[in-house]
C-alpha positions, -999 to 999 in steps of 0.1 A, spaced: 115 179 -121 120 170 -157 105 197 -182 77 178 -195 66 167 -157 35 183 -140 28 182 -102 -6 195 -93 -16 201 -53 -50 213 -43 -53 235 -11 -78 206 4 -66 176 19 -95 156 12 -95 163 -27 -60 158 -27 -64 123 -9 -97 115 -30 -77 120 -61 -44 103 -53 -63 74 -43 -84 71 -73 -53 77 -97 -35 54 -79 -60 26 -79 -66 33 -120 -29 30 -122 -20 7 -104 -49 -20 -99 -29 -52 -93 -15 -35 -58 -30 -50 -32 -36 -40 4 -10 -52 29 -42 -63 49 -83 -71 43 -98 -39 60 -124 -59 81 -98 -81 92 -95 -79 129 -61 -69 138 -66 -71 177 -37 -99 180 -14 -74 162 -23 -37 177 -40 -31 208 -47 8 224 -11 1 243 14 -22 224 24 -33 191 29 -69 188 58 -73 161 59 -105 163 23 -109 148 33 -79 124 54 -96 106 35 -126 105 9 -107 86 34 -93 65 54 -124 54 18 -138 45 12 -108 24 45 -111 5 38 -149 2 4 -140 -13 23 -117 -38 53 -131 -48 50 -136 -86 36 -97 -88 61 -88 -59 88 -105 -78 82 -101 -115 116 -77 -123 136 -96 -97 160 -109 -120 163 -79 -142 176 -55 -111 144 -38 -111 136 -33 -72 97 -34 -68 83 -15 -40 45 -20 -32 20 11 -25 1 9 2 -31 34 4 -50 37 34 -81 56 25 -101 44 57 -130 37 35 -148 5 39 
């Protein structure tokens, strides 16, 4: 931790989340989520399997969706690495 850094935690979970999240989404507004949150992801997870397959589908669309944001520093070295933040809100 660099001298002029400061790391604040709070003992509760929830203000902790509440606050990352809000930060994070003031920050960093052009991340988008890696999915639409009503988006019915029954032919991807089910209560007993994973289809990867179908995973990856959804992710190669997201990256397709993103690619001038996802690529912007590509040709400087710069790796970009989205944030995804599941809040569970609606």
């Amino acid at each position: 931790m660099a001298i002029d850094e400061y790391y604040l935690k709070f003992p509760s979970p929830f203000v902790q989340k509440r606050l990352f999240n809000y930060f994070a989404r003031t920050l960093f507004p052009e991340l988008g989520r890696l999915y639409d949150p009503f988006d019915n992801l029954d032919d991807t997870i089910t209560e007993t399997d994973l289809n990867i397959r179908r995973l990856l589908q959804r992710y190669e669309h997201y990256l397709q969706q993103n690619r001038t944001r996802l690529l912007a520093d590509a040709n400087t070295g710069i790796t970009v690495a989205p944030i995804f933040v599941m809040t569970g809100e609606g």
